[in-house]
C-alpha positions in Angstrom: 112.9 78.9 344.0 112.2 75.0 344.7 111.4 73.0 341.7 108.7 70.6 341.3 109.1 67.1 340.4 107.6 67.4 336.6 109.0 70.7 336.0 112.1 68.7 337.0 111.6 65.8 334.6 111.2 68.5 331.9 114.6 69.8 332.0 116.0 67.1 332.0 114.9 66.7 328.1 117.8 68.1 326.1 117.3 69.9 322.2 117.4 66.9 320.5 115.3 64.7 322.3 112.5 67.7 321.6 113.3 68.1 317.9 112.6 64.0 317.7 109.4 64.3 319.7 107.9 67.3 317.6 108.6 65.7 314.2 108.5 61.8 314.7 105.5 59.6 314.3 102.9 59.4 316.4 102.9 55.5 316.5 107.0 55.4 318.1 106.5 57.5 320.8 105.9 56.4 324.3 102.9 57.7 326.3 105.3 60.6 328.5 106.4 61.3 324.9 102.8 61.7 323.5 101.7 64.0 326.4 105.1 66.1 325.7 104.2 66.5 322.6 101.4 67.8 323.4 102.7 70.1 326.0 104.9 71.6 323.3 102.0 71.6 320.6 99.6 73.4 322.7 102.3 76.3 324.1 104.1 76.5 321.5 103.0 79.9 320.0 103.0 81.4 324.1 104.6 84.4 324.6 107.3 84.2 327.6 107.9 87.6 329.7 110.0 88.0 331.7 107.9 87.6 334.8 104.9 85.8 334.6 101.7 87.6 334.3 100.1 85.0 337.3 103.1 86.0 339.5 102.1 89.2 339.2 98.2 89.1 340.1 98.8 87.2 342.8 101.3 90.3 344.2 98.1 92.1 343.9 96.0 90.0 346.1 98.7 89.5 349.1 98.7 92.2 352.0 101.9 94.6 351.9 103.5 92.5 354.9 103.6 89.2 352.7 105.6 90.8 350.5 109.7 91.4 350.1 110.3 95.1 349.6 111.0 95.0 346.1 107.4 93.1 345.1 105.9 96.1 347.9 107.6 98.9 346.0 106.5 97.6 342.3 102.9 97.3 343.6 103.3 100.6 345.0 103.9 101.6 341.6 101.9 99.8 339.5 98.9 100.9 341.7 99.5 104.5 340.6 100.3 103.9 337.0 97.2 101.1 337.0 95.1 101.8 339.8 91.7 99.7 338.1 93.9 96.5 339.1 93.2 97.0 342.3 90.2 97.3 345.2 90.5 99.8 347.4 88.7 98.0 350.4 90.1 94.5 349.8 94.0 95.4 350.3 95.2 97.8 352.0 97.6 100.5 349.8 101.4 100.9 349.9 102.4 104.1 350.5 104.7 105.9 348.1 106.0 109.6 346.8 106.0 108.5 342.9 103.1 110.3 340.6 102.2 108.8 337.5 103.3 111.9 335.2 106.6 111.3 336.8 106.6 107.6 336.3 106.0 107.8 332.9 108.1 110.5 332.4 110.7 107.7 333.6 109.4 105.0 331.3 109.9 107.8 328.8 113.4 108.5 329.2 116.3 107.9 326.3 119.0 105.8 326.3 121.6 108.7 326.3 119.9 110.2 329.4 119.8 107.3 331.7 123.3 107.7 332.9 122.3 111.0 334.2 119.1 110.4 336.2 119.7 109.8 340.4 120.3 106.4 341.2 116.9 106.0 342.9 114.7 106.7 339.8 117.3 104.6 337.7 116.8 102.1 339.9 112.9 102.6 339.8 113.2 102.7 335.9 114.4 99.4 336.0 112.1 98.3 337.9 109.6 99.2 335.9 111.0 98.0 332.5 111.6 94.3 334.7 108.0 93.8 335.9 106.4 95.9 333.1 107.8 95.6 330.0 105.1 95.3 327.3 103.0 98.1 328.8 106.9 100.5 329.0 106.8 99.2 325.3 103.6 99.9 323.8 104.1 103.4 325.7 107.5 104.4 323.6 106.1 102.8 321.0 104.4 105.5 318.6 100.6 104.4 318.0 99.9 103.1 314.4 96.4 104.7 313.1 94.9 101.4 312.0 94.5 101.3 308.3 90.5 100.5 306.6 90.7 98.6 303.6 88.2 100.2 300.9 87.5 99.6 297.7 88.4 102.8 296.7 91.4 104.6 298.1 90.0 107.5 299.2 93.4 109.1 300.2 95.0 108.4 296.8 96.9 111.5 295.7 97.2 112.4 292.6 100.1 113.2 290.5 100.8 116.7 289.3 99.3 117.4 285.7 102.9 118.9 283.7 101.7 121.9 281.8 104.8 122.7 280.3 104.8 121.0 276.4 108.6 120.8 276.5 108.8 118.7 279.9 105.6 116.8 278.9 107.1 115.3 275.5 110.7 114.6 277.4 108.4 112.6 280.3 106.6 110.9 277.5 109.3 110.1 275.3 111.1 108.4 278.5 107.7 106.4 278.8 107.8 105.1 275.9 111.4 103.9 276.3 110.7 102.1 278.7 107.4 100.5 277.1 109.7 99.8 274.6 112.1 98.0 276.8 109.6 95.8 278.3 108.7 92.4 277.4 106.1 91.7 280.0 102.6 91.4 278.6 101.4 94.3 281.6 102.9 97.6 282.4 102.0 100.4 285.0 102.1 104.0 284.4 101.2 107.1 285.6 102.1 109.4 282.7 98.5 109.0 280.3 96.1 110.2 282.9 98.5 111.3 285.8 97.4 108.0 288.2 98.8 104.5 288.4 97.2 102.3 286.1 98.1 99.0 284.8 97.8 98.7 280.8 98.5 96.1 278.2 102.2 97.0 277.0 101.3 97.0 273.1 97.8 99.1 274.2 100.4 101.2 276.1 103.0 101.9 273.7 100.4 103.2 270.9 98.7 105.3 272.9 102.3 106.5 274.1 103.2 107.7 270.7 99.6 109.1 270.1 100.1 111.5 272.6 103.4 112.0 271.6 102.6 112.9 268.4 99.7 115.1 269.2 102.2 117.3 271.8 104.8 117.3 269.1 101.6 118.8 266.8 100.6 121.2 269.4 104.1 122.8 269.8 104.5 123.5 266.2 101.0 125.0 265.7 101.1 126.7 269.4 103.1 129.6 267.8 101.0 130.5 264.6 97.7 129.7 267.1 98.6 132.5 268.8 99.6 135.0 266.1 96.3 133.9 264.2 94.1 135.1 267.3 96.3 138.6 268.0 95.4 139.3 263.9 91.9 138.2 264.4 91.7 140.3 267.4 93.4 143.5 265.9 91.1 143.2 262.6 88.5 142.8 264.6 89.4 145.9 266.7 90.2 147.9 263.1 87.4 146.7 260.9 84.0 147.4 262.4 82.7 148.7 259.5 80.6 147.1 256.5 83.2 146.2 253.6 80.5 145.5 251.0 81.4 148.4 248.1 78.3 148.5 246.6 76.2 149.1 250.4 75.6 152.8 250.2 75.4 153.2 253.6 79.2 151.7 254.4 80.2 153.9 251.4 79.2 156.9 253.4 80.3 155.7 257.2 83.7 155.4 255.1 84.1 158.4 253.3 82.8 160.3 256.7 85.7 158.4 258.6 88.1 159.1 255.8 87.2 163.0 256.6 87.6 162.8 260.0 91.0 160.7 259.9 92.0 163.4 257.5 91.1 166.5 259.8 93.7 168.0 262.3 93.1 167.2 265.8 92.2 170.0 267.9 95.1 171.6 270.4 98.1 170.3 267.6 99.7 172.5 264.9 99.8 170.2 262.0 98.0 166.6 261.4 99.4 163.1 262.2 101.0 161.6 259.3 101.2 157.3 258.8 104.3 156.3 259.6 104.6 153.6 256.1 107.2 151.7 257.9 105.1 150.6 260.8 102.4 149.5 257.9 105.2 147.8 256.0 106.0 146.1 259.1 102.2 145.3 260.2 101.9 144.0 256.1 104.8 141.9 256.6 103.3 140.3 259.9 99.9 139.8 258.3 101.6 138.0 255.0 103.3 135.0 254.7 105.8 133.2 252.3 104.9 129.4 251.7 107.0 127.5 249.2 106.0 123.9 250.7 102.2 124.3 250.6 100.4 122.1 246.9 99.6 125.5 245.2 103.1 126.9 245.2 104.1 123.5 244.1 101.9 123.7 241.7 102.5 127.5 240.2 105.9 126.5 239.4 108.1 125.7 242.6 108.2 129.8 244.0 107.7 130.9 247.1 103.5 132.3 247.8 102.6 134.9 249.8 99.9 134.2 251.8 97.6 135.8 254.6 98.1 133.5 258.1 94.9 132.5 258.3 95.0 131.3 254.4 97.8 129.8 254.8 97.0 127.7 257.6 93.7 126.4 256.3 95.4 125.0 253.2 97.9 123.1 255.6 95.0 121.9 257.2 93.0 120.6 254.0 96.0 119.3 252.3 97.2 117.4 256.0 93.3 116.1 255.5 93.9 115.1 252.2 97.2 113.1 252.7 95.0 111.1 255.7 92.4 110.1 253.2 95.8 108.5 251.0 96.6 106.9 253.2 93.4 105.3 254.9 92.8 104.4 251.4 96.0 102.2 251.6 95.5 100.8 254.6 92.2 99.7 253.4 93.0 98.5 249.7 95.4 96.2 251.6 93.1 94.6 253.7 90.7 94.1 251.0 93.5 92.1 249.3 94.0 90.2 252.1 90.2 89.9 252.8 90.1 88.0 249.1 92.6 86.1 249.3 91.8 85.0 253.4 90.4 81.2 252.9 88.8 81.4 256.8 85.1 82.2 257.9 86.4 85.2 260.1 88.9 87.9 258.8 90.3 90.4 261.6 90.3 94.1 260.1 92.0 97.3 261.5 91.6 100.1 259.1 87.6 100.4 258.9 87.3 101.7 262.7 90.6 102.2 263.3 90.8 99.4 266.5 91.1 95.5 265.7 88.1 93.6 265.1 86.8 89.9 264.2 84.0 89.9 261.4 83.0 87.7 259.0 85.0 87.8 256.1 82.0 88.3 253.7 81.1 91.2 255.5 84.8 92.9 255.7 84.7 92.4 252.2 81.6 94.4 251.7 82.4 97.4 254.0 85.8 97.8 252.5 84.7 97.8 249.6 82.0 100.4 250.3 84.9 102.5 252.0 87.6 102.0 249.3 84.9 103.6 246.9 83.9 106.6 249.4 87.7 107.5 249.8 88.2 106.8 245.8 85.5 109.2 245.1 86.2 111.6 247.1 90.0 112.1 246.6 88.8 111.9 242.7 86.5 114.6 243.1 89.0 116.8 245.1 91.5 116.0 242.6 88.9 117.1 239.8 88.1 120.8 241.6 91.3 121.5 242.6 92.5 121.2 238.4 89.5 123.0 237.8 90.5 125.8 240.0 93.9 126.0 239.0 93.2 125.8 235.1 90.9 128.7 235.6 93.1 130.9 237.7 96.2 130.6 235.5 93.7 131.0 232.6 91.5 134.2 231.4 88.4 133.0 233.5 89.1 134.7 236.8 92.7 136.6 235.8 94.1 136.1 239.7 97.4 134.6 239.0 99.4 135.4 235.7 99.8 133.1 233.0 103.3 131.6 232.1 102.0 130.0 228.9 102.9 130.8 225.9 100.1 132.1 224.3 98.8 134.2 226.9 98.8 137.2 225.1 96.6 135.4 222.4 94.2 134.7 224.3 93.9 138.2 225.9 93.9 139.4 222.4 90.8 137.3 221.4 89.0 138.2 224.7 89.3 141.5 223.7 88.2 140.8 220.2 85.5 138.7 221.4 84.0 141.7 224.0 84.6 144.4 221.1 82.3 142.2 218.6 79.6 141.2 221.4 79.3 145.0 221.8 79.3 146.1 218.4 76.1 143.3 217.4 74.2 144.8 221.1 74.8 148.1 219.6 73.6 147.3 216.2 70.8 145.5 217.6 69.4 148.2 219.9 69.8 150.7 217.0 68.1 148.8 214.7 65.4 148.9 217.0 65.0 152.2 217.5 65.1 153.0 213.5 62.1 150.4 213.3 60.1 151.6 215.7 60.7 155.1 214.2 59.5 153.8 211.0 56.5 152.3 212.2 55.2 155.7 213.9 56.0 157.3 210.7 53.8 154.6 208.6 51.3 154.0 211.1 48.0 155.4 209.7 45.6 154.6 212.7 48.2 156.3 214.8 47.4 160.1 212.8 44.0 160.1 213.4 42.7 161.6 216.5 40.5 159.1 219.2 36.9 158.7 219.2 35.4 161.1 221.7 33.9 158.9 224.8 30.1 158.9 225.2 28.2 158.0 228.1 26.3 155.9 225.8 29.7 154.0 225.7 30.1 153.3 229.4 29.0 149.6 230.7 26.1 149.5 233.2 26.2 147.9 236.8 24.0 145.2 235.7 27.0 144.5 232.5 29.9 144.9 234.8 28.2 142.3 237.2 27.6 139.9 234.4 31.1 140.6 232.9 32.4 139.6 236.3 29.9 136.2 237.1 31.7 135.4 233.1 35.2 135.8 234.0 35.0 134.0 237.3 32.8 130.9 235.3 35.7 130.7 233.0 38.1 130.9 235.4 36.6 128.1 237.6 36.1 125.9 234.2 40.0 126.2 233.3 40.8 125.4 236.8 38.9 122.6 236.7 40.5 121.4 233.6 43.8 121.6 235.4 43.0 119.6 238.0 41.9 116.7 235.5 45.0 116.9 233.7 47.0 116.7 237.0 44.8 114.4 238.4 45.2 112.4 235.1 49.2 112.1 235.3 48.8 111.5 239.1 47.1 108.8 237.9 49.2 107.5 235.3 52.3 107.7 237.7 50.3 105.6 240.5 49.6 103.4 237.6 53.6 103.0 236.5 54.6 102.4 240.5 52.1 100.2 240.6 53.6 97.9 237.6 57.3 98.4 238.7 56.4 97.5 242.6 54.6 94.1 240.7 57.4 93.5 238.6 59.9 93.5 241.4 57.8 91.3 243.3 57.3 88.8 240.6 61.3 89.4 240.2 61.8 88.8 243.5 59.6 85.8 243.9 61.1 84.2 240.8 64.4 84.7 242.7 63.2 83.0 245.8 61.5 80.3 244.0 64.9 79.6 241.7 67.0 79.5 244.8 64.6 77.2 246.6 65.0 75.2 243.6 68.5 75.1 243.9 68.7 74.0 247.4 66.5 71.4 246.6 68.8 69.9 243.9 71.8 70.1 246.2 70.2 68.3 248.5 68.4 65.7 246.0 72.2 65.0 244.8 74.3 65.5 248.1 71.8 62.2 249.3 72.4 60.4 245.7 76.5 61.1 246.5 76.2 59.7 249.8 74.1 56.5 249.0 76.5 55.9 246.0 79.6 56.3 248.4 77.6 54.2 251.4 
């Protein structure tokens, strides 16, 4: 192919000479220079193929005898695998044998299986991948499903939630590691809430160790959970009666299934008999032995036995108990540091359990109003509980035996005590009964047979009626002297509020007016100050 005379003058520009065109200034370059440049500028970013896509749509346009029979076989092809490139009426059509399942099928064909096709469709393949190589491209090229940017990711799969405690505290433990081992300020995790999230690292590693902590909780209680539910399920199952010993009603439903336990079952020789080692068994399930729990501490150092269910909610009041300690620590120490915190602003932790700017006035107030709710009510529990225990180990309630020493004295004078109470109610009641003897002996009034009743002696309607119209006048008259004496001391009361509501005014006024006064002063001698200074 002849060259033209510019496409001549362009190769003759060597590497160099380009590289010194594209990045000189524009004010040293020539005017052939400047229009190169521009050239280069403007097709820079051009894609070259191999043949030129103008080549090729003018092959389209020429008649089949114009052509040279490689150009009349490729657009022979290329009008079967794109026939909307071309007019049916305009240029007459090539013939050829190739279908466009079979051409593609071509286009399709590996690398490994190449040496194996005839040479006539290797040649045709060739000639295809020459003239046509981005469509033989974008055809082995798998198709991309083109990706929609949301602002939520709809196809975001989750993680799968561990069940297992064992595996859940080893993932969480190896989280917090790593927490631990990093000093960037963010972090992302998945483990918390099973989705990628980005976190502060402190934020993260607290929250780490709260849910380690609460796993490490649930796998120590998981096992006495589920022995607490299969006793509450069996008593349940066992003890549908009333156990209230003074209900006559339960008293008979349990003597009647006493009876019936007791009776032979029909169709067997002799009756069932308890086997006592599976109830020493079920009593040794239902019973427990607690030497760490505050009242086997407390009754010497032993061992308790305890029912499950007892047992547990002790733990639980005394694990209460030990979190009021120690909130009342962390709040004593931030009152300390409230007081002695010269700022306007104090930053607190222990009132909500989260960190928090206040005003240091107002910390001051709410820890002290907290420190004095936990002080009172740890005092209070403390109060009870040696209450409790003084009248358990004493005579009061006789549930736990005494180790002290004088026990048995004070057994002794209980029993003294009850023998003397009973010999003064039986004293009393007999002397009673002698007295009123005597007086039925004495009485004179009481030998003489009654008056015999008259009709004479009978009140009339008209008395009765009268009798009746008395008794409800009087009745109405003391009622109405009621009401004056209650409405008398309402009075007097509204009277009282009404002097100590006006006293706390005139308190409170006073207050306002000396503190008004005192603001004034500061001010009167802030301005002396100054004008002395000025």
């Amino acid at each position: 192919m002849d060259l033209t005379a510019q496409e001549r003058s362009l190769l003759a520009w060597t590497a160099s000479e380009l590289e010194r065109v594209l990045t000189a200034p524009v004010n040293q370059l020539r005017s052939k220079e400047l229009q190169l440049r521009k050239a280069m500028l403007v097709f820079r970013d051009t894609k070259v193929a191999a043949v030129p896509a103008a080549l090729l749509a003018s092959w389209r346009t020429k008649l089949p005898s114009e052509l040279k029979p490689e150009q009349r076989e490729w657009v022979a092809m290329e009008r079967v695998l794109h026939p909307d490139l071309y007019s049916t009426k305009l240029t007459p059509a090539v013939p050829t044998h190739w279908t466009k399942d079979k051409l593609l099928s071509l286009i399709q064909t590996p690398e490994e299986q190449i040496s194996i096709l005839p040479p006539k469709e290797r040649h045709v393949r060739d000639l295809l991948w020459h003239y046509d190589n981005v469509f033989c491209l974008e055809l082995i090229t798998p198709k991309a499903v083109p990706v929609s940017h949301h602002a939520v990711n709809h196809t975001q799969q989750g993680m799968k939630v561990e069940v297992d405690i064992d595996l859940r505290c080893r993932l969480v433990q190896q989280e917090l590691d790593r927490a631990m081992a990093n000093p960037n300020d963010m972090m992302d995790s998945s483990i918390l809430h099973s989705a990628p999230q980005r976190f502060p690292t402190q934020v993260l590693r607290l929250e780490l160790e709260k849910e380690l902590d609460r796993l490490l909780l649930s796998q120590l209680y998981e096992r006495e959970t589920a022995e607490w539910k299969a006793l509450a399920a069996s008593l349940d199952k066992t003890d549908d009666g009333d156990s209230s010993d003074s209900d006559p009603e339960a008293q008979i439903a349990r003597l009647a299934k006493a009876k019936a336990a007791g009776k032979p079952q029909s169709g067997t020789k002799k009756a069932t008999k308890p086997s006592f080692q599976k109830q020493k068994r079920a009593i040794q399930d239902t019973v427990v032995s607690s030497a760490t729990c505050l009242t086997a501490l407390r009754s010497g150092g032993g061992a308790v036995s305890f029912r499950k269910m007892d047992l547990f909610g002790e733990l639980t009041m005394e694990c209460r108990v030990w979190e009021k300690h120690l909130r009342l620590r962390a709040v004593d120490t931030e009152l300390h540091a409230a007081y002695n915190w010269p700022g306007d602003h104090f930053e607190t932790v222990a009132l909500h359990g989260f960190t928090q700017m206040q005003q240091t006035e107002k910390v001051k107030a709410a820890l002290t109003r907290e420190q004095n709710t936990l002080v009172a009510q740890l005092v209070a529990n403390e109060v009870m509980e040696e209450m409790l225990e003084f009248m358990l180990e004493g005579w009061v309630f006789g549930e736990r035996e005494s180790r002290s020493a004088v026990a048995t004295v004070l057994n002794e004078t209980e029993q003294a005590l009850k023998f003397g109470l009973f010999c003064m109610t039986l004293m009393y009641f007999r002397g009673l009964s002698l007295l009123q003897k005597q007086k039925n002996v004495w009485n004179t009034h009481a030998s003489k047979p009654p008056p015999p009743t008259t009709k004479l002696d009978k009140p009339s309607l008209l008395q009765g009626e009268r009798a009746r119209q008395a008794n409800r006048q009087r009745y109405l008259y003391l009622t109405f002297l009621q009401l004056d004496a209650a409405n008398v001391k309402a009075k007097i009361g509204l009277n009282r509020k009404y002097l100590r509501e006006q006293e706390r005014m005139a308190a409170y006024r006073q207050k306002l007016y000396a503190q008004h006064r005192l603001a004034k002063q500061e001010t009167r001698a802030s301005t002396h100050v100054q004008s002395a200074f000025i």
